[in-house]
N, C-alpha and C positions, 0 to 999 in steps of 0.2 A: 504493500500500500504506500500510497504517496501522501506527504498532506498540503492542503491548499487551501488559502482565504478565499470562501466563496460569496460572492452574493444572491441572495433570492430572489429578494425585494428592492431596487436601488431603492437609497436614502441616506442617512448618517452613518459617523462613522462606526456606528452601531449596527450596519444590517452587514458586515462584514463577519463573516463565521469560520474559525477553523477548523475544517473536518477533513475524514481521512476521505481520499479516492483511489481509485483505481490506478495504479502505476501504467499508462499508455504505453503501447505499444509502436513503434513507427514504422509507417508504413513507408511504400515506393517515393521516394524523394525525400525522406523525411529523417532526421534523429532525435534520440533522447539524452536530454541534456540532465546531468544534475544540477543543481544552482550550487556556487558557493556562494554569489553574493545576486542579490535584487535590484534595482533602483527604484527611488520617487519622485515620481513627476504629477506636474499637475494634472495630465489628462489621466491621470489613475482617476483623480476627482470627478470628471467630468461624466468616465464611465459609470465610477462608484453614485453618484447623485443621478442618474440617465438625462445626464444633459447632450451625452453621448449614446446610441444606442448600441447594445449588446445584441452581437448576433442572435440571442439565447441566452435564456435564465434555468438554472442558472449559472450564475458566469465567475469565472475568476480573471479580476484585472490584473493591471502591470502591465508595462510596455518594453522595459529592457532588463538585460541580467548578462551573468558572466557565469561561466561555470565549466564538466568536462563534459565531453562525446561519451556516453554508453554503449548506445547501440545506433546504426543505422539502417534504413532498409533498401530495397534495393535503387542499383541507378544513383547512390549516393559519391559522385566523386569530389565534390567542393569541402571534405571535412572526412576524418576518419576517424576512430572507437582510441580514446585516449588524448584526443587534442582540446588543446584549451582556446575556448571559442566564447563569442560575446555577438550580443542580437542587441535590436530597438525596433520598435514596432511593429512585433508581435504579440498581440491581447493572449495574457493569461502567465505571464512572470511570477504570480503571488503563489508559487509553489515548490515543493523540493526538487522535483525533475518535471518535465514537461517536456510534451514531441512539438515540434514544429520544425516549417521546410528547412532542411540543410540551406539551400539557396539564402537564407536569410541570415546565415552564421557568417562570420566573421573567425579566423584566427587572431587570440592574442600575442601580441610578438613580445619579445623576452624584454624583459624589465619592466612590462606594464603587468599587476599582480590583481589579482579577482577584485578585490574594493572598486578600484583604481577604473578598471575598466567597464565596472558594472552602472559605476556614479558617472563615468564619463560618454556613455555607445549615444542615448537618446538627444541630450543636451548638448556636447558634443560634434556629433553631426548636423544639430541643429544650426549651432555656433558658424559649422563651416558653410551650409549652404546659404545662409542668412548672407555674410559678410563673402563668401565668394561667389556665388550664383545671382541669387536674388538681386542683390545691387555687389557690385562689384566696389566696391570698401579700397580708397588709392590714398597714398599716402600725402597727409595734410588736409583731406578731407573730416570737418565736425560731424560730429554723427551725434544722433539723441538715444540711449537704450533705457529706456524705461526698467523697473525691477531689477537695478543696474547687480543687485548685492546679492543676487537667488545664484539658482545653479546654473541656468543659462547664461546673466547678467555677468558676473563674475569672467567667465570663457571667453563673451564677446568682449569685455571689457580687454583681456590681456591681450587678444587675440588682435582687436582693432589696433593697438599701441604698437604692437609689434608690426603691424603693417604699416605706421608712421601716422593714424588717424589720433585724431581729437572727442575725446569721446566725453561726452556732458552725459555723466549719468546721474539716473532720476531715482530717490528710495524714499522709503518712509522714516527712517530716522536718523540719528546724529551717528549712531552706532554703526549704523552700516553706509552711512556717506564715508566712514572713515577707511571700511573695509573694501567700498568698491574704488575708492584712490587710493588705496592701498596696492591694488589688481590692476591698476590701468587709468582707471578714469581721471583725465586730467583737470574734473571739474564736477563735484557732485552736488545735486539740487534738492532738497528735502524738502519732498510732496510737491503738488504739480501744478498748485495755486499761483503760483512765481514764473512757469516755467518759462513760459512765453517770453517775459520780460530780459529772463537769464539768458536764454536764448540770442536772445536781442541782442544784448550788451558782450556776451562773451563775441557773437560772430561780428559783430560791426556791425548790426544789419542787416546780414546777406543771408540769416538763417541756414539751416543746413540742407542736405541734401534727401539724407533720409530719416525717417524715426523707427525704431525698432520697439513696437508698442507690444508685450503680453499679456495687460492689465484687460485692455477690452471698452468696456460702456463710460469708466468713467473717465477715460482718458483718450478718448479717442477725438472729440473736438479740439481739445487743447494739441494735442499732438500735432493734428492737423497744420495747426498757428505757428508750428515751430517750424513749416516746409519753406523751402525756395520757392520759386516758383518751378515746374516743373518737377518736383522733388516727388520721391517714393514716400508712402503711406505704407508699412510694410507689419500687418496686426497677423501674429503669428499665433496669439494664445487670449483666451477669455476671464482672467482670473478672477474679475470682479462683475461677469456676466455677459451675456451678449452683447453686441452692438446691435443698435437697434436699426432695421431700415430705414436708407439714408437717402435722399432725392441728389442723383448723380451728377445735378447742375454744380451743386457745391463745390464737386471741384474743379471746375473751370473757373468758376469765380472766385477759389483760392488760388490761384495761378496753372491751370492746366495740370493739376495735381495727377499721379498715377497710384492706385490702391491694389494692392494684394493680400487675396488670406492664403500666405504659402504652407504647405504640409510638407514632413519628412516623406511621407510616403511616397507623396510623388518623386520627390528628388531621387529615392534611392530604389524605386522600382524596378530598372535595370540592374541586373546584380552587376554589370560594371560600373556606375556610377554609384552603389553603395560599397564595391571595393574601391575609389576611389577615393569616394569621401572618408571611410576609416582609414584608408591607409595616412590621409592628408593629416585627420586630426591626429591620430597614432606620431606620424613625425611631428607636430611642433608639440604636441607635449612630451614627449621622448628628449627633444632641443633643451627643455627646458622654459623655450617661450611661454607654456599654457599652462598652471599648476592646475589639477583637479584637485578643491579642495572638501574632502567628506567630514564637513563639519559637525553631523548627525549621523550616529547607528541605532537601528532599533530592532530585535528580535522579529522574525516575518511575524510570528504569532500576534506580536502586539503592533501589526500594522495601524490597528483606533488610532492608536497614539500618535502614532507618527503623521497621521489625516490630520488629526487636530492641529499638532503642529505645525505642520504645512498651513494649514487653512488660516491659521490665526496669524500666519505672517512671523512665525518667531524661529525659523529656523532662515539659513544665512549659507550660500554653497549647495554643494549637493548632500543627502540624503539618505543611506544604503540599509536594505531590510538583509538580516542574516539569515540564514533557513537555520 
């Protein structure tokens, strides 16, 4: 038997249950991983409350982990029985082993160790398509990153510095204004009442190019106010709810503005472009450029806790659930 946080009922972090299941079997393209280590992210939330829907209840979330090869089935040649491999975005991580497609594993390369890689697959890759794809992030370019001091903010933060950017990040308090210029940010804004004006003053005027917004509803006008003209609108996550529908004049009359709600998934739906993207993040935090920092461990079992945590805003970095 395996065990796993399941949900029944989405809701709090109380409808979260651990009970035993069935250790899966993997089928034709598939293996079985044991977890040594889980990650937490926010769209665990989104599943856990069905803001997200669950193929099927009931369901066990999580989005990434790290851990070893068991078994695979056949047709498996991306990964063999014994190698240490790491995923993101595949639903159902909140367990001690779990099957899903080889094709979505990852080898970890040596000197990156289970925590490490487990805090860093989903956020991580995030970081890199955000700042390499999405808008392509040039050096001396300001850039805005909202929830500058989380586990994404943090990544993009070193991430952007090290490519020679200017990055004004945005948090909720004096304590992690201090951690995310601590990480990179060469200029941090506490709450987003000010932002616009900071904004102002730091760029000359010229505003910046892009915003890197996570938060969602409440900050997604103000965001706006921070753009150049022609500048990326780039809401990658909902923390504080949806954005509401928006009449798309808006942003022509903010200056010919462009908006995206980009996803990992698409980026790394090619399994070469999601060997790409780990191999990229894999080198600069290997350099040294990118510290993954696991501020937060919590036993899988007392995943609650860890929700709470997250949800209340009091954790800082990334996050990792232990089997």
């Amino acid at each position: 038997m395996t065990k796993a946080i399941r949900v029944h009922i989405p809701g709090g972090p109380d409808s979260m249950l651990w009970e035993d299941v069935p250790t899966p079997e993997p089928g034709p393209g598939e293996a079985l991983v044991r977890h040594a280590a889980v990650g937490l992210n926010y769209i665990d939330v989104y599943f856990r409350t069905g803001l997200y829907k669950a193929p099927s209840l009931p369901m066990t979330i999580g989005m990434e982990g790290a851990g070893t090869v068991l078994a695979i089935g056949s047709g498996v040649t991306d990964v063999a029985v014994g190698d240490r491999v790491a995923y993101a975005g595949a639903l159902g991580a909140y367990a001690t082993e779990r099957v899903l497609g080889a094709d979505k594993l990852v080898k970890i390369p040596e000197g990156v160790d289970f925590t490490t890689a487990a805090a860093m697959m989903l956020q991580g890759m995030t970081a890199q398509y955000l700042l390499r794809r999405t808008y392509q992030v040039k050096a001396g370019d300001p850039i805005v990153v909202h929830a500058a001091a989380g586990g994404v903010g943090l990544i993009l933060c070193q991430w952007a510095k090290h490519i020679g950017a200017t990055v004004i990040g945005v948090v909720s308090t004096a304590e992690k204004a201090a951690l995310a210029k601590a990480h990179g940010a060469a200029h941090a804004v506490v709450g987003y009442g000010d932002l616009v004006a900071a904004v102002k003053r730091i760029t000359g005027g010229a505003m910046v190019p892009v915003v890197y917004d996570s938060i969602g509803k409440d900050t997604f006008n103000t965001s706006m106010d921070c753009l150049a003209p022609l500048g990326l609108m780039c809401c990658y996550g909902a923390a504080s709810g949806p954005i509401p529908p928006i009449d798309i004049s808006i942003l022509g009359a903010k200056g010919s503005l462009f908006l995206t709600r980009p996803s990992l998934a698409t980026y790394t739906v090619k399994r070469s472009d999601l060997v790409a993207t780990a191999g990229e993040l894999f080198d600069v935090v290997k350099s040294g450029a990118v510290k993954i920092n696991v501020n937060q461990t919590f036993a899988l079992k007392d995943a609650a806790a860890a929700h709470i945590a997250l949800e209340s805003r009091k954790t800082t970095g990334s996050t990792v659930l232990i089997p």
